[in-house]
N, C-alpha and C positions, 0 to 999 in steps of 0.2 A: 290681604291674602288669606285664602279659609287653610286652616292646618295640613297639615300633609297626610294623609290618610293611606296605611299602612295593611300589604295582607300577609299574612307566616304563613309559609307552606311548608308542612314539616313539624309535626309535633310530637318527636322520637328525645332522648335525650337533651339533645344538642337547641333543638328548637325551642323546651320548658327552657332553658337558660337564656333566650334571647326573650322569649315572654316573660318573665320574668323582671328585666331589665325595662322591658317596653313599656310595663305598666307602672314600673319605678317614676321613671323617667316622665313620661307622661303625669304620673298622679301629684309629683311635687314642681311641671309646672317649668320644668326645666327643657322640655323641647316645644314648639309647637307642632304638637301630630295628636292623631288620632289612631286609633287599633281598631282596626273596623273590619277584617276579615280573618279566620283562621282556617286554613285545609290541611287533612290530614285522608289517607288509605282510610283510615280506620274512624267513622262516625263519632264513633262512640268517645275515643281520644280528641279528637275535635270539638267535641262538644262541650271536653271537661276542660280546656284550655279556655274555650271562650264564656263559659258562667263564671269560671272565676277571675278574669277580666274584664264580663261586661261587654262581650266583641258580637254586634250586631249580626254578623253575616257567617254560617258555619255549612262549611261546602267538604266532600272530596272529589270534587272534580281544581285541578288546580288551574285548568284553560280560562275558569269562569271566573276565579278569582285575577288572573294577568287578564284576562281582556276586559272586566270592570272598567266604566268609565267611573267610578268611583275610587277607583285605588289608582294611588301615586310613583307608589314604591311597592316592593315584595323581598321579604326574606324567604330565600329558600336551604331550607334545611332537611332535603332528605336525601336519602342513599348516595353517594359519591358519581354509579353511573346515570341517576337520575338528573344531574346538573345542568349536560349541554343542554338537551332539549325545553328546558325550563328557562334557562337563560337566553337562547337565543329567540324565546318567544318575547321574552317580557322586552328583549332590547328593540325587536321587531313593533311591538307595541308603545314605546318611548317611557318606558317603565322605569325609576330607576332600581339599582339592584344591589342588594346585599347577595352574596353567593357562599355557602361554607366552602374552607377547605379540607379537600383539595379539589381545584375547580373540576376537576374532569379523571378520568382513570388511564388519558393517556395523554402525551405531548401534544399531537397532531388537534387532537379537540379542543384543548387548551388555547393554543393558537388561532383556529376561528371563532372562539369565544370572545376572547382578546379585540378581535377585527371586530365581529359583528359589535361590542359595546361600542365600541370608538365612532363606528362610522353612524350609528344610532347618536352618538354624541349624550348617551344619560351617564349619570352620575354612577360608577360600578365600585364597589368597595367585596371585599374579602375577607373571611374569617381566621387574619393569620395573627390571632389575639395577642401573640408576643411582643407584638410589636408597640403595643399600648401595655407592655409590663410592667410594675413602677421599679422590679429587680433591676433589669436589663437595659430599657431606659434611664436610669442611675449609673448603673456600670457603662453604659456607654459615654455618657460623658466624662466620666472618673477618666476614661482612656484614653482623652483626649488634654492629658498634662504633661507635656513636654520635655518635664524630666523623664518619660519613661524610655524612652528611646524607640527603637523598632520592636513592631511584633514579634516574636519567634514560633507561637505555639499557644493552638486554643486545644483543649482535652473536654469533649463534653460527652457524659455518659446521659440517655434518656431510658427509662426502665417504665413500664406501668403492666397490670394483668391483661391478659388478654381480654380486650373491652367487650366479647360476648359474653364475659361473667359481670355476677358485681352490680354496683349501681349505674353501670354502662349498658347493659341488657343490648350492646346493638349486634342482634344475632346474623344480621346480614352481612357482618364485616368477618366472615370467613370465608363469604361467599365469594369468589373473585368474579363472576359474572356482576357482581354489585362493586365491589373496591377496585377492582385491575390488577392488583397486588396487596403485600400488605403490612407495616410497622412502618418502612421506607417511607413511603408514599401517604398514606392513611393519616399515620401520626409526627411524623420526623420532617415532613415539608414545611413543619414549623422550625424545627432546628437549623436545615441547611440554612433556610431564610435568616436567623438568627447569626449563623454563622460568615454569611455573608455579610450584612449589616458590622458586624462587630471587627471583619477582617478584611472586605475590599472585595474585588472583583476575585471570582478566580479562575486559574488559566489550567489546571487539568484537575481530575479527581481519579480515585483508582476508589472500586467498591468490590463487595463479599457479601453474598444473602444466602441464608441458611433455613431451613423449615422442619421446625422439631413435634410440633401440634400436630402435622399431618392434612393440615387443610389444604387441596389444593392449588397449587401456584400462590398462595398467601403465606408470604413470608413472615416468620418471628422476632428474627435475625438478619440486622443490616451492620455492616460495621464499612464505613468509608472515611478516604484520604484526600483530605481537601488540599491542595495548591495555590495559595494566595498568589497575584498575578505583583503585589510589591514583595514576594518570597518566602512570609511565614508558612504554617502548616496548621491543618487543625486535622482531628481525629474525632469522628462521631460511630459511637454504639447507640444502635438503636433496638431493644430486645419487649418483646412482648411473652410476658409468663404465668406462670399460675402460683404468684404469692400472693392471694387474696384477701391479708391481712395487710398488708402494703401501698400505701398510696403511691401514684402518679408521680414521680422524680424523677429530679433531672439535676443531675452534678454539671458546674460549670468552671472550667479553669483557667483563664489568659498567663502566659510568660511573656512577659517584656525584658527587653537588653537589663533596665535597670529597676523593672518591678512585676509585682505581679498580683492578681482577684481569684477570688475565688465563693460561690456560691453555691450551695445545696436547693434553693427554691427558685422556681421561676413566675412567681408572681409578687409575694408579698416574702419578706425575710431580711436577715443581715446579710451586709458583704462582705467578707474580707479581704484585705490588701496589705500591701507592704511593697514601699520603694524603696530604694538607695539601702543608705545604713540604718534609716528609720526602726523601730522598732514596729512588730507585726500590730495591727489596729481594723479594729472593725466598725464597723456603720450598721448601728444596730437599725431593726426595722423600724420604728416610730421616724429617725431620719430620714432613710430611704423613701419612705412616705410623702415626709414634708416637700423635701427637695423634687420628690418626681411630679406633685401637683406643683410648685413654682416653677419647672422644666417646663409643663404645658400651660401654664396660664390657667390656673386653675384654682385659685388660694383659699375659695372658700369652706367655711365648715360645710356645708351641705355638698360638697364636691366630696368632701374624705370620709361624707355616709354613702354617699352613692360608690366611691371606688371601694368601701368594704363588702358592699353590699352585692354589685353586680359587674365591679370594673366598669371601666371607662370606655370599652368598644362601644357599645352601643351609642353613648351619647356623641361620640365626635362621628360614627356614620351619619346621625340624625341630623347633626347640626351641618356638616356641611349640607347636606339636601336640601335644607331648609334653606342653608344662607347662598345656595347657589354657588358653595364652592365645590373641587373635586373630594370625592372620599379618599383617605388613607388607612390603612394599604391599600390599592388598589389593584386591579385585574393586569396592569403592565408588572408590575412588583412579583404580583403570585408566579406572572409567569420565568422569571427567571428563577426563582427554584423549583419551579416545574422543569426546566433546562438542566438543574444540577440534578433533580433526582432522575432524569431520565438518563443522564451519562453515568450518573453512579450503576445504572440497572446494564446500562449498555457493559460498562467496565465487569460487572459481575458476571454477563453473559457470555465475556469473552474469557474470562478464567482469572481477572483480576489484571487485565493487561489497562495500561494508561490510556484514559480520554483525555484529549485537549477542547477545550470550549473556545479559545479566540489567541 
Protein backbone atom coordinates (compact mmCIF):
# COMPACT_ATOMS: atom_id res chain seq x y z
CA UNK A 1 0.00 0.00 0.00
CA UNK A 2 1.72 3.61 -1.09
CA UNK A 3 1.41 5.92 2.09
CA UNK A 4 -1.61 7.93 2.72
CA UNK A 5 -1.05 11.20 1.14
CA UNK A 6 -2.50 14.01 3.04
CA UNK A 7 -3.97 17.98 2.05
CA UNK A 8 -4.30 20.94 5.08
CA UNK A 9 -6.78 23.25 4.19
CA UNK A 10 -6.52 26.02 6.58
CA UNK A 11 -3.26 27.57 7.60
CA UNK A 12 -4.58 30.08 10.36
CA UNK A 13 -3.67 29.24 13.88
CA UNK A 14 -5.25 26.01 14.53
CA UNK A 15 -4.04 24.48 11.05
CA UNK A 16 0.23 25.45 12.02
CA UNK A 17 -0.68 23.03 15.02
CA UNK A 18 -1.83 20.28 13.00
CA UNK A 19 1.38 20.81 10.47
CA UNK A 20 3.28 20.83 12.86
CA UNK A 21 2.21 17.46 14.28
CA UNK A 22 2.10 16.06 10.59
CA UNK A 23 5.56 16.51 9.96
CA UNK A 24 6.40 15.25 13.54
CA UNK A 25 4.72 12.26 12.88
CA UNK A 26 5.53 11.65 9.56
CA UNK A 27 9.52 12.67 9.90
CA UNK A 28 10.13 9.92 12.98
CA UNK A 29 8.43 7.35 10.77
CA UNK A 30 5.48 6.78 13.05
CA UNK A 31 2.50 6.97 10.58
CA UNK A 32 2.66 5.86 7.13
CA UNK A 33 1.53 9.22 5.13
CA UNK A 34 2.87 11.75 3.19
CA UNK A 35 2.04 15.79 3.38
CA UNK A 36 1.67 16.48 -0.03
CA UNK A 37 -0.75 19.31 -0.39
CA UNK A 38 -1.26 22.60 1.77
CA UNK A 39 -4.22 25.58 0.78
CA UNK A 40 -4.74 28.45 2.34
CA UNK A 41 -6.95 32.19 1.18
CA UNK A 42 -3.68 33.57 1.52
CA UNK A 43 -0.58 32.43 -1.08
CA UNK A 44 1.73 33.72 0.70
CA UNK A 45 0.75 31.64 4.09
CA UNK A 46 0.52 28.56 2.11
CA UNK A 47 3.65 28.76 0.82
CA UNK A 48 5.43 29.42 4.24
CA UNK A 49 3.66 26.23 5.63
CA UNK A 50 4.82 24.03 2.76
CA UNK A 51 8.87 25.18 2.52
CA UNK A 52 9.03 24.44 5.82
CA UNK A 53 7.61 20.97 5.51
CA UNK A 54 8.76 20.13 2.13
CA UNK A 55 4.82 19.85 0.94
CA UNK A 56 5.06 19.46 -3.02
CA UNK A 57 1.72 20.94 -3.98
CA UNK A 58 0.70 24.71 -2.66
CA UNK A 59 -2.78 25.95 -3.97
CA UNK A 60 -5.74 28.43 -2.71
CA UNK A 61 -8.19 27.03 -4.40
CA UNK A 62 -9.36 24.18 -1.77
CA UNK A 63 -11.69 22.21 -4.73
CA UNK A 64 -8.37 21.35 -6.42
CA UNK A 65 -6.76 20.05 -3.45
CA UNK A 66 -10.31 17.48 -2.38
CA UNK A 67 -10.65 16.53 -5.90
CA UNK A 68 -6.81 15.43 -6.30
CA UNK A 69 -6.71 11.98 -7.29
CA UNK A 70 -3.69 12.34 -5.47
CA UNK A 71 -4.90 13.12 -1.92
CA UNK A 72 -6.28 10.57 0.38
CA UNK A 73 -7.46 12.51 3.34
CA UNK A 74 -7.90 16.47 4.06
CA UNK A 75 -7.63 18.36 7.20
CA UNK A 76 -9.66 21.31 7.20
CA UNK A 77 -8.97 23.86 9.37
CA UNK A 78 -10.61 27.04 8.51
CA UNK A 79 -13.29 29.43 9.61
CA UNK A 80 -16.21 27.39 11.58
CA UNK A 81 -18.81 28.61 8.77
CA UNK A 82 -16.31 27.38 6.14
CA UNK A 83 -16.81 23.57 7.24
CA UNK A 84 -20.15 22.24 5.62
CA UNK A 85 -19.24 23.01 2.18
CA UNK A 86 -15.64 21.55 2.53
CA UNK A 87 -16.89 18.49 4.14
CA UNK A 88 -19.62 17.58 2.22
CA UNK A 89 -17.37 17.81 -0.86
CA UNK A 90 -14.34 15.88 0.28
CA UNK A 91 -17.31 13.10 1.64
CA UNK A 92 -18.83 13.41 -1.97
CA UNK A 93 -15.34 12.74 -3.16
CA UNK A 94 -14.62 9.48 -0.80
CA UNK A 95 -11.93 11.62 0.90
CA UNK A 96 -11.51 10.89 4.30
CA UNK A 97 -11.86 13.76 6.81
CA UNK A 98 -10.40 15.42 9.63
CA UNK A 99 -12.94 18.48 10.38
CA UNK A 100 -12.02 21.10 13.22
CA UNK A 101 -14.37 21.85 15.78
CA UNK A 102 -17.07 22.99 15.83
CA UNK A 103 -18.27 21.22 12.91
CA UNK A 104 -20.64 23.74 11.61
CA UNK A 105 -22.20 27.17 13.27
CA UNK A 106 -25.55 25.41 13.49
CA UNK A 107 -27.40 22.10 14.50
CA UNK A 108 -29.26 21.66 11.25
CA UNK A 109 -25.71 21.64 9.24
CA UNK A 110 -24.17 19.46 11.77
CA UNK A 111 -26.58 16.87 11.06
CA UNK A 112 -26.25 16.55 7.12
CA UNK A 113 -22.57 16.51 7.68
CA UNK A 114 -23.04 13.79 9.94
CA UNK A 115 -25.32 11.79 7.06
CA UNK A 116 -23.35 12.77 4.08
CA UNK A 117 -19.88 11.09 6.00
CA UNK A 118 -21.80 8.04 6.78
CA UNK A 119 -23.37 7.33 3.77
CA UNK A 120 -19.93 8.16 1.71
CA UNK A 121 -18.72 5.45 4.32
CA UNK A 122 -14.92 7.38 4.68
CA UNK A 123 -13.28 7.60 7.83
CA UNK A 124 -14.47 11.25 9.59
CA UNK A 125 -12.76 12.16 12.77
CA UNK A 126 -13.09 15.71 14.67
CA UNK A 127 -11.05 18.13 16.54
CA UNK A 128 -12.46 17.63 19.88
CA UNK A 129 -8.66 17.23 21.28
CA UNK A 130 -9.93 16.66 25.02
CA UNK A 131 -10.65 13.77 24.39
CA UNK A 132 -6.98 12.49 23.71
CA UNK A 133 -6.12 14.65 27.19
CA UNK A 134 -3.67 12.68 29.27
CA UNK A 135 -5.49 15.16 32.41
CA UNK A 136 -8.99 13.82 31.67
CA UNK A 137 -8.22 10.58 30.23
CA UNK A 138 -6.64 9.85 33.78
CA UNK A 139 -9.46 11.40 35.74
CA UNK A 140 -11.69 9.35 33.92
CA UNK A 141 -10.64 6.32 34.80
CA UNK A 142 -9.77 7.33 38.55
CA UNK A 143 -13.95 7.66 38.43
CA UNK A 144 -14.35 4.64 37.71
CA UNK A 145 -13.54 3.18 41.50
CA UNK A 146 -16.19 1.90 43.17
CA UNK A 147 -15.63 3.17 46.43
CA UNK A 148 -16.69 6.41 45.13
CA UNK A 149 -20.26 5.97 44.98
CA UNK A 150 -22.68 8.15 42.84
CA UNK A 151 -22.03 11.43 40.99
CA UNK A 152 -23.35 14.46 42.60
CA UNK A 153 -21.71 17.43 40.89
CA UNK A 154 -19.09 18.42 38.25
CA UNK A 155 -18.11 22.45 38.67
CA UNK A 156 -15.95 23.43 35.56
CA UNK A 157 -14.95 26.99 34.95
CA UNK A 158 -13.23 27.48 31.15
CA UNK A 159 -11.77 31.10 30.88
CA UNK A 160 -9.20 32.08 27.81
CA UNK A 161 -8.74 36.04 26.13
CA UNK A 162 -10.70 36.74 23.51
CA UNK A 163 -8.86 34.58 20.70
CA UNK A 164 -8.98 37.71 18.31
CA UNK A 165 -5.97 39.00 20.46
CA UNK A 166 -2.73 37.31 21.42
CA UNK A 167 -1.15 34.47 19.85
CA UNK A 168 -4.63 33.47 18.52
CA UNK A 169 -4.88 36.32 15.86
CA UNK A 170 -8.17 34.58 14.72
CA UNK A 171 -9.83 38.07 13.83
CA UNK A 172 -12.77 36.21 12.15
CA UNK A 173 -14.11 34.74 15.46
CA UNK A 174 -16.07 37.93 16.12
CA UNK A 175 -17.56 37.76 13.21
CA UNK A 176 -20.76 35.73 13.61
CA UNK A 177 -21.41 35.57 9.94
CA UNK A 178 -17.96 33.25 10.25
CA UNK A 179 -18.72 31.47 14.05
CA UNK A 180 -22.79 31.54 14.28
CA UNK A 181 -22.08 32.54 17.92
CA UNK A 182 -19.53 32.67 20.33
CA UNK A 183 -17.41 31.10 23.58
CA UNK A 184 -20.51 28.45 23.78
CA UNK A 185 -20.17 27.19 20.62
CA UNK A 186 -16.57 28.18 19.30
CA UNK A 187 -14.64 27.15 22.46
CA UNK A 188 -16.81 25.25 25.25
CA UNK A 189 -18.14 22.41 22.63
CA UNK A 190 -15.24 20.96 23.95
CA UNK A 191 -16.33 21.20 27.63
CA UNK A 192 -20.04 20.07 27.13
CA UNK A 193 -18.28 17.13 25.27
CA UNK A 194 -16.18 16.60 28.22
CA UNK A 195 -18.81 16.85 30.45
CA UNK A 196 -20.72 14.36 28.99
CA UNK A 197 -18.17 11.89 28.74
CA UNK A 198 -17.18 12.20 32.46
CA UNK A 199 -21.14 12.23 33.58
CA UNK A 200 -23.40 10.26 31.22
CA UNK A 201 -26.18 11.12 29.11
CA UNK A 202 -28.14 14.05 29.89
CA UNK A 203 -31.76 14.61 30.09
CA UNK A 204 -32.20 18.61 30.36
CA UNK A 205 -29.84 21.70 30.43
CA UNK A 206 -30.97 25.18 31.38
CA UNK A 207 -28.37 28.00 29.84
CA UNK A 208 -27.54 32.11 30.19
CA UNK A 209 -25.33 34.09 27.39
CA UNK A 210 -24.30 37.39 27.95
CA UNK A 211 -22.08 39.81 25.56
CA UNK A 212 -19.94 42.29 27.16
CA UNK A 213 -17.10 42.87 23.95
CA UNK A 214 -19.99 44.11 22.03
CA UNK A 215 -19.48 42.05 18.89
CA UNK A 216 -22.43 41.11 17.38
CA UNK A 217 -24.56 38.04 18.36
CA UNK A 218 -21.00 36.56 19.63
CA UNK A 219 -21.28 35.89 22.96
CA UNK A 220 -18.42 36.19 25.80
CA UNK A 221 -20.46 34.79 28.36
CA UNK A 222 -22.17 31.32 28.68
CA UNK A 223 -22.88 29.81 31.91
CA UNK A 224 -25.01 26.43 31.71
CA UNK A 225 -26.89 23.75 33.90
CA UNK A 226 -26.32 20.42 33.00
CA UNK A 227 -28.96 17.34 34.15
CA UNK A 228 -27.22 14.09 34.13
CA UNK A 229 -30.04 11.68 32.94
CA UNK A 230 -28.44 9.00 36.23
CA UNK A 231 -29.20 12.50 38.54
CA UNK A 232 -25.94 14.41 39.25
CA UNK A 233 -25.59 18.06 37.98
CA UNK A 234 -22.70 19.82 36.52
CA UNK A 235 -22.27 23.72 36.00
CA UNK A 236 -20.14 25.12 33.26
CA UNK A 237 -18.81 28.95 32.82
CA UNK A 238 -17.67 29.55 29.86
CA UNK A 239 -16.12 33.50 29.59
CA UNK A 240 -14.00 34.90 26.93
CA UNK A 241 -11.92 38.19 28.27
CA UNK A 242 -9.29 40.65 27.92
CA UNK A 243 -6.46 39.22 30.44
CA UNK A 244 -3.89 38.92 27.95
CA UNK A 245 -1.38 38.03 30.42
CA UNK A 246 -3.37 34.95 31.20
CA UNK A 247 -3.29 31.55 29.64
CA UNK A 248 -6.20 29.29 28.39
CA UNK A 249 -7.72 27.51 31.77
CA UNK A 250 -9.88 25.56 32.57
CA UNK A 251 -10.77 24.60 36.50
CA UNK A 252 -12.26 21.08 36.80
CA UNK A 253 -14.13 19.72 39.92
CA UNK A 254 -16.12 16.17 40.26
CA UNK A 255 -18.13 15.44 43.90
CA UNK A 256 -18.87 11.96 44.51
CA UNK A 257 -21.18 10.51 47.56
CA UNK A 258 -17.71 9.41 48.88
CA UNK A 259 -14.92 11.32 47.03
CA UNK A 260 -13.92 13.77 44.94
CA UNK A 261 -11.01 15.39 41.79
CA UNK A 262 -9.93 18.09 41.11
CA UNK A 263 -7.78 19.77 38.25
CA UNK A 264 -6.61 23.26 37.07
CA UNK A 265 -5.00 21.92 33.55
CA UNK A 266 -6.57 20.37 30.77
CA UNK A 267 -3.94 18.67 28.96
CA UNK A 268 -0.81 18.07 30.97
CA UNK A 269 -0.80 18.65 35.09
CA UNK A 270 -1.47 17.06 38.50
CA UNK A 271 -4.84 15.75 39.74
CA UNK A 272 -6.08 15.86 43.02
CA UNK A 273 -8.36 13.67 44.77
CA UNK A 274 -9.48 12.53 48.05
CA UNK A 275 -11.91 9.50 49.07
CA UNK A 276 -13.52 8.25 52.02
CA UNK A 277 -11.39 9.14 55.34
CA UNK A 278 -8.20 8.97 53.12
CA UNK A 279 -6.27 11.81 53.47
CA UNK A 280 -6.24 14.46 50.41
CA UNK A 281 -3.35 13.21 47.75
CA UNK A 282 -2.23 14.13 44.38
CA UNK A 283 -1.11 12.45 41.07
CA UNK A 284 1.56 14.70 40.23
CA UNK A 285 2.03 15.12 36.27
CA UNK A 286 5.05 12.78 35.49
CA UNK A 287 2.14 9.91 36.70
CA UNK A 288 -0.67 11.21 34.93
CA UNK A 289 1.72 10.91 31.99
CA UNK A 290 2.90 7.40 32.55
CA UNK A 291 -0.63 5.99 33.22
CA UNK A 292 -2.32 8.05 30.25
CA UNK A 293 0.15 6.44 27.58
CA UNK A 294 -0.42 2.78 29.34
CA UNK A 295 -4.46 3.73 29.11
CA UNK A 296 -3.79 3.80 25.40
CA UNK A 297 -1.38 1.49 24.41
CA UNK A 298 1.13 3.51 24.03
CA UNK A 299 4.44 2.78 26.42
CA UNK A 300 7.00 3.82 24.22
CA UNK A 301 9.67 6.67 24.84
CA UNK A 302 9.17 8.14 21.46
CA UNK A 303 5.35 8.05 22.29
CA UNK A 304 5.99 10.53 25.46
CA UNK A 305 8.15 12.91 22.89
CA UNK A 306 5.53 13.07 20.50
CA UNK A 307 2.66 13.55 23.35
CA UNK A 308 5.08 16.68 24.65
CA UNK A 309 5.57 17.69 21.52
CA UNK A 310 2.26 17.76 19.51
CA UNK A 311 -0.33 15.44 21.58
CA UNK A 312 -1.44 12.54 20.48
CA UNK A 313 -4.55 13.62 18.23
CA UNK A 314 -2.98 13.68 15.22
CA UNK A 315 -1.28 10.29 15.47
CA UNK A 316 -4.45 8.06 16.51
CA UNK A 317 -6.46 10.10 13.31
CA UNK A 318 -3.72 8.97 11.16
CA UNK A 319 -3.38 5.62 12.32
CA UNK A 320 -6.78 4.67 12.07
CA UNK A 321 -6.86 5.73 8.27
CA UNK A 322 -4.19 3.97 7.58
CA UNK A 323 -5.16 0.83 9.54
CA UNK A 324 -8.62 0.99 8.08
CA UNK A 325 -10.27 1.59 11.29
CA UNK A 326 -12.90 4.26 12.43
CA UNK A 327 -11.25 7.66 13.71
CA UNK A 328 -12.04 8.93 17.27
CA UNK A 329 -13.88 11.24 18.06
CA UNK A 330 -15.70 11.18 15.43
CA UNK A 331 -18.42 13.16 13.48
CA UNK A 332 -21.53 11.04 15.57
CA UNK A 333 -19.69 12.06 18.85
CA UNK A 334 -19.28 16.00 17.89
CA UNK A 335 -22.70 15.78 17.03
CA UNK A 336 -24.19 15.14 20.32
CA UNK A 337 -22.55 18.18 21.87
CA UNK A 338 -23.54 20.04 19.09
CA UNK A 339 -27.30 18.83 20.46
CA UNK A 340 -26.26 20.05 24.19
CA UNK A 341 -24.88 23.38 22.92
CA UNK A 342 -27.84 24.01 20.70
CA UNK A 343 -30.47 23.49 23.82
CA UNK A 344 -28.22 25.37 26.09
CA UNK A 345 -28.75 28.36 23.32
CA UNK A 346 -32.45 27.38 22.86
CA UNK A 347 -32.67 27.52 27.00
CA UNK A 348 -30.86 31.06 26.87
CA UNK A 349 -33.31 32.14 24.18
CA UNK A 350 -36.13 31.44 26.13
CA UNK A 351 -34.95 33.36 29.38
CA UNK A 352 -33.29 30.43 31.07
CA UNK A 353 -36.46 28.25 31.00
CA UNK A 354 -35.63 24.19 31.00
CA UNK A 355 -34.69 22.00 27.81
CA UNK A 356 -35.23 18.43 27.92
CA UNK A 357 -33.07 16.29 25.42
CA UNK A 358 -34.72 12.71 25.81
Amino acid sequence: MPPLRIGLIGCGFIGRFHSRALRGLIRRGLVDAEYAAVCDTSEERARSFADIAEVPTVTTNATKVIDSPDIDAVYICVPTAGHKELVLRAAERGKHIFCEKPLATNLTDVEQMVAAVSAARVGAGVGLILRHSPVYTVLKSLTEDSRLGRLMAIVMRDDQFFPVQGHYQSEWRNDYRQVGSGTLLEHSIHDVDVLRWLGGEVRAVRGAVRNFAGHERVEDLAIADLEFAQGGRATLVSVWHNVLGRPSARRLELFFENGLFATDHDIFGPIHLQVGAEPPSTLPEEEVRRRYLELVGLESGVYEDVLTRYSLEDFFILRAWTDGASPFPDFPLALEAHRLVDAIYRSAEAGGEQVLLA
